[in-house]
C-alpha positions in Angstrom: 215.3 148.3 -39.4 213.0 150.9 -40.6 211.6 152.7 -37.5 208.0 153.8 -39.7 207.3 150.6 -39.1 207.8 149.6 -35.8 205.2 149.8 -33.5 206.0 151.7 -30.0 203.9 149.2 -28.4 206.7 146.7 -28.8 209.2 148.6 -26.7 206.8 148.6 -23.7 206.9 144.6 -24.0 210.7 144.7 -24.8 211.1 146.7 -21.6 209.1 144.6 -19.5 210.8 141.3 -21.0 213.9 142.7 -20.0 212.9 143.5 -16.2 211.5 140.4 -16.3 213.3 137.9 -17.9 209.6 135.7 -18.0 207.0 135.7 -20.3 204.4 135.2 -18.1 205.4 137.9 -15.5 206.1 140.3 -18.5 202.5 139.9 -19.7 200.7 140.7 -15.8 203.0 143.5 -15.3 201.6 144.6 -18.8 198.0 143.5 -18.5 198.3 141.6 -21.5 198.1 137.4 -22.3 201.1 135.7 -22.6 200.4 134.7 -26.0 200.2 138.9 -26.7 203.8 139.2 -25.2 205.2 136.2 -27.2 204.2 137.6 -30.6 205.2 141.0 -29.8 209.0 139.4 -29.1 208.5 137.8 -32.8 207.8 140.5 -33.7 210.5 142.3 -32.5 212.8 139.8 -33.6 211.9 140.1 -37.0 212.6 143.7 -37.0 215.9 143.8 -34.9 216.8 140.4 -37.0 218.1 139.2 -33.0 216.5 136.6 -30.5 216.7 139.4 -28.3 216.1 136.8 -25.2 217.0 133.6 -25.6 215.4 130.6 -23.4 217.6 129.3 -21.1 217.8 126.6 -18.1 217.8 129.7 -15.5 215.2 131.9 -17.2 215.0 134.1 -20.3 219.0 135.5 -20.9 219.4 139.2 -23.4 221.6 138.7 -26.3 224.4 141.6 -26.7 222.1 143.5 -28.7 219.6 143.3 -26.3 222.1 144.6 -23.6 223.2 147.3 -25.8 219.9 149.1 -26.7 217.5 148.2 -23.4 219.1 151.6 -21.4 217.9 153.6 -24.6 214.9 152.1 -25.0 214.1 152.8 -21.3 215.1 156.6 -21.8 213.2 156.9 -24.7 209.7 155.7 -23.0 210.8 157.6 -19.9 210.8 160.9 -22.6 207.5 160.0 -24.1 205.6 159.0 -20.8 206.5 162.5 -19.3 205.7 164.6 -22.6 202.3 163.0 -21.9 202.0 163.3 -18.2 202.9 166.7 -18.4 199.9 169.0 -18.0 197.6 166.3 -18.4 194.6 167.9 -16.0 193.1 165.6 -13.3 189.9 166.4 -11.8 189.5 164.7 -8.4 185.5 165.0 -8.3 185.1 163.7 -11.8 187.9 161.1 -11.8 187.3 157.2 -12.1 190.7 156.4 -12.2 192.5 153.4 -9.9 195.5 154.3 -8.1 197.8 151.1 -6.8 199.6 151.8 -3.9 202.1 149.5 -2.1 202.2 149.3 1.7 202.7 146.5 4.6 200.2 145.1 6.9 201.0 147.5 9.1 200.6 150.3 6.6 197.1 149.1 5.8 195.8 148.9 9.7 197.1 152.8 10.2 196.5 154.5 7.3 194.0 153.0 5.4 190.7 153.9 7.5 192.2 157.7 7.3 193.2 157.6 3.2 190.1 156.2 2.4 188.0 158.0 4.1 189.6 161.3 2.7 189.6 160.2 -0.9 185.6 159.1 -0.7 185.4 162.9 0.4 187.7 164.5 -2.3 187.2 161.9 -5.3 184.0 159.7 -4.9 184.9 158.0 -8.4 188.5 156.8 -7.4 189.7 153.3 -7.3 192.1 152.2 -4.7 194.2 149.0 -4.8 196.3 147.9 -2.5 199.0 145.5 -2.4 201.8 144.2 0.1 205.0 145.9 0.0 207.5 143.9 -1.5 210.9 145.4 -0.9 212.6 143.3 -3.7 210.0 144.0 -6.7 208.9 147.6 -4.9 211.5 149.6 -7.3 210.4 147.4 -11.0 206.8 148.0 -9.8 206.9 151.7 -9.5 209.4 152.2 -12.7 207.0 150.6 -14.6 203.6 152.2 -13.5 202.3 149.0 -11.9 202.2 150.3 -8.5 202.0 154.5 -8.1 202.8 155.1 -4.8 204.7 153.0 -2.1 204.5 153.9 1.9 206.8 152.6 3.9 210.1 152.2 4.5 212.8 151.7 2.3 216.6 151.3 3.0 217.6 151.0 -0.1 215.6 153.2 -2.5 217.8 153.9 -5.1 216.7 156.4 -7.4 213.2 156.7 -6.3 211.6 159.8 -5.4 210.5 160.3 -1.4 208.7 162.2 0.9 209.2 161.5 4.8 206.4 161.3 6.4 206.9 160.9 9.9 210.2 159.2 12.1 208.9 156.0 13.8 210.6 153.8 16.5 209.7 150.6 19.0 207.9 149.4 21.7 206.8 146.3 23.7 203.5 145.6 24.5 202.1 142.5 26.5 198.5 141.2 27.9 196.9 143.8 30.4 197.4 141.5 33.0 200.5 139.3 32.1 201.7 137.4 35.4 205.4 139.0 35.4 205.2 141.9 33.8 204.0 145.2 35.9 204.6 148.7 34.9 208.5 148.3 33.5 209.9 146.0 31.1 213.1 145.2 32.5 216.5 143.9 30.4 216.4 140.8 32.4 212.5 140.1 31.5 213.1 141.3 28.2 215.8 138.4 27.3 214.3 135.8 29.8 210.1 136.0 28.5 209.1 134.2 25.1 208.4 136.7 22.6 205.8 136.6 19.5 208.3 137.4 16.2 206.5 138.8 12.9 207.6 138.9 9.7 211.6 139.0 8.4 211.7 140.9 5.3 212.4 144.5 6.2 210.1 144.2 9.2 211.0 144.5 12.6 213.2 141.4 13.0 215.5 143.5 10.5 216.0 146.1 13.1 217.3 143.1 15.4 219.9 141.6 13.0 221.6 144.6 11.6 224.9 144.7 13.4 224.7 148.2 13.0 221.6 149.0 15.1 221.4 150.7 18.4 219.1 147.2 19.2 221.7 145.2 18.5 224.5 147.0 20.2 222.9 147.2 23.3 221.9 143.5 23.3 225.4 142.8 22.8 224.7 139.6 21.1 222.2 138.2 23.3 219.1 137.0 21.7 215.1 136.9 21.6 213.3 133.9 23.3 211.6 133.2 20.3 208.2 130.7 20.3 206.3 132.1 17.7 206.9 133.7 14.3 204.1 134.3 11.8 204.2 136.4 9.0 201.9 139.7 9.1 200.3 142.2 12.0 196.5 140.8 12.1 196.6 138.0 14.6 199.4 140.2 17.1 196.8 141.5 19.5 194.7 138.8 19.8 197.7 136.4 20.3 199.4 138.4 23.0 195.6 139.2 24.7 195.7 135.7 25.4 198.8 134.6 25.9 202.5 135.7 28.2 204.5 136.4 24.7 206.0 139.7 24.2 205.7 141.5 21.1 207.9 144.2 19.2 206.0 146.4 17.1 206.0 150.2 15.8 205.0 152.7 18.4 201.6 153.6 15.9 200.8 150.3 15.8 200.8 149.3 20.0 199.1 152.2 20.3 196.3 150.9 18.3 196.1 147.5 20.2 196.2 149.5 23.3 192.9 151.0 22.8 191.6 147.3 22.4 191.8 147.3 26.0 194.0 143.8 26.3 197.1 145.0 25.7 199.8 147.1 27.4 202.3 149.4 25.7 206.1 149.3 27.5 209.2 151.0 26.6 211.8 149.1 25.2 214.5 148.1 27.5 217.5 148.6 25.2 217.9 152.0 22.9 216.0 151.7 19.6 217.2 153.4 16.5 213.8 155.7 14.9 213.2 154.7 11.2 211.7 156.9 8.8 208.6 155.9 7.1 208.4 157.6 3.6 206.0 157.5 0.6 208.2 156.7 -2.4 207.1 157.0 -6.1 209.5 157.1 -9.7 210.7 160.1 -11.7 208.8 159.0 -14.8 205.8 159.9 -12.3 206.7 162.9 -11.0 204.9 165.1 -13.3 201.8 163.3 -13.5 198.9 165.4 -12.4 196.7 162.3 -10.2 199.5 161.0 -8.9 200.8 164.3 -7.6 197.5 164.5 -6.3 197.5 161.1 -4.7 200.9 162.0 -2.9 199.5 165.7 -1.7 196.4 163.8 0.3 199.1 161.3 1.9 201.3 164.4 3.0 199.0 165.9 4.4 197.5 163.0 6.3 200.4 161.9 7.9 203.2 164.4 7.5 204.4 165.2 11.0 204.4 169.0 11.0 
């Protein structure tokens, strides 16, 4: 292979091909057609003379060869992307640039309104997209640039960077005037009430099933009524407003629906273990001027001093 030749543009698409195993996948992460990505494999084919990825009945498979140069290849554009991160000045005022930032529904209902409203302050030009954390693609996403920033928490991170933000634990909250439930949330009503379940990935149901939790423990195996489970934060207050279900959520976030006026905040009647939420970004980023930037505002938003 002569290397004058090869274009560089080829490894990005060999590198995303590889995390991917999917054509189609490889090309969004890229922002390229899926037609772009499957001549750029030809093309790198014909220089490597190796199918590289070969098509099978579970997805696209690496050859040896493949295997035996992708850590190199990921190296190597980790080398080049910092060279040209590194000093590379960003001016908040005169910036247009779009930042992606991962985060859960609960993420966007407490920090959002503050983050936003600070970065139309500092950088009136700056884009701001924001998607659902996803706790399975969160560390592919931020290795390869598609998402900058992630905020949340993470208990497996890896070889991320972090920043803790703030320690975090639970509370129950129930309608203002639920027919059972006065000023203390006892054990007994705790396990004998219907609660209102949200979300399983990560979310608060996790802190439930880990055997290791304080939650759990103190349950000592008994379990949740549970007559509703639905997937995200948004309909919670409204649902408990106007019905008897009980609801587990972050201390932040009942504190929120407690200014709504229909719910009440309780303390938990079994010990909960604090979690630590975090903003997590990769070390191919670490350097870059914006997204330092980007990580500064968040700090200092929500950084418990």
């Amino acid at each position: 292979m002569n290397i004058r030749t090869l274009d560089l543009n080829l490894l990005k698409v060999f590198d995303a091909l590889m995390r991917e195993r999917n054509t189609t996948r490889a090309a969004a992460r890229l922002g390229l057609s899926q037609p772009a990505v499957s001549s750029a494999l030809r093309r790198l084919r014909e220089h490597l003379d190796d199918p590289l990825l070969v098509r099978t009945q579970g997805g696209m498979r690496p050859t040896q060869r493949a295997e035996q140069i992708f850590a190199s290849v990921t190296q190597s554009l980790d080398s080049i992307q910092s060279a040209l991160q590194t000093g590379t000045p960003f001016t908040p005022r005169q910036s247009e640039r779009a930042f992606n930032v991962m985060m859960t529904d609960i993420g966007e209902i407490i920090y959002l309104p503050r983050l936003v409203e600070r970065l139309h302050q500092e950088a009136p030009g700056v884009h701001l997209s924001v998607r659902r954390l996803n706790r399975r693609r969160v560390h592919d996403d931020l290795a390869s640039g598609t998402i900058d920033l992630a905020i949340g928490w993470i208990d497996r991170p890896g070889d991320l960077k972090r920043e803790a933000l703030f320690h975090e634990n639970f509370v129950c909250i129930v309608r203002a005037k639920h027919p059972r439930i006065g000023r203390r949330l006892t054990l007994a009503q705790f396990l004998s009430e219907w609660h209102l379940s949200v979300g399983r990935d990560g979310g608060v149901d996790a802190f439930f099933r880990s055997p290791d939790g304080t939650l759990q423990r103190d349950l000592a195996g008994r379990r949740r009524k549970i007559a509703l489970q639905i997937p995200q934060f948004l309909a919670v207050p409204n649902i408990i407003a106007n019905s008897d279900l009980l609801c587990v959520v972050p201390r932040q976030l009942g504190s929120i629906y407690a200014e709504l006026g229909q719910v009440r905040i309780l303390p938990l009647p079994v010990k909960s273990d604090s979690f630590v939420v975090s903003q997590f970004w990769h070390k191919r980023f670490d350097a870059d001027q914006g997204n330092r930037w980007l990580r500064a505002i968040i700090s200092q938003l929500f950084q418990q001093r």
